[in-house]
C-alpha positions, 0 to 999 in steps of 0.5 A: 215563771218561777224561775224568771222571777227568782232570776230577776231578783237575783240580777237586782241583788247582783246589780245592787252589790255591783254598783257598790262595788263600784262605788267603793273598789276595796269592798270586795265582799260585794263583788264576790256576793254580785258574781254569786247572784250572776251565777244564781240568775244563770242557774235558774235560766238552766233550770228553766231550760232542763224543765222544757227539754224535749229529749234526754240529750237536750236535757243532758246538754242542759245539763252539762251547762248548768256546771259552770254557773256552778263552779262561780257560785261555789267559788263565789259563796267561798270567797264573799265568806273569806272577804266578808269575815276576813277567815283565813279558810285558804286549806277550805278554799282549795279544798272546795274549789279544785274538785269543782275545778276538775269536774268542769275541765 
């Protein structure tokens, strides 16, 4: 239950930050904050489904699905902090994001 519920609340904020996004395109820290909360959601229904797993290999399949979620929301936090305080962390961008690039390949 607990992980329905923080899944909800995730996809509220993410829906929130969406329609701002939409409302105004040049703010792209909520869009990158909205994938975050997408990628939240998606993690908690992985959890879910590593929780109930009947076998190793169901957990492992699990498991290995919980990876891509991952990446957007490593992605995801690294981008709304370059957006949203306007750093310059490209060397830190790349440096976070092509080893998780490289695990889920």
């Amino acid at each position: 239950m607990l992980w329905s519920m923080a899944a909800a609340a995730a996809l509220v904020l993410g829906i929130v930050h969406a329609l701002v996004w939409i409302y105004d395109r040049r703010a792209l820290a909520n869009l990158a904050f909205s994938a975050l909360a997408v990628s939240v959601a998606a993690i908690a229904a992985t959890e879910r489904g590593m929780l109930y797993a009947r076998t190793p290999g169901e957990w492992g399949e699990w498991t290995r699905w919980c990876h891509p979620p991952l990446f957007v929301c490593i992605t995801s936090i690294v981008l709304f902090l370059q957006l949203y305080f306007g750093t310059g962390v490209t060397v830190k961008f790349r440096t976070t994001i092509t080893p998780r690039k490289a695990m889920i390949a």
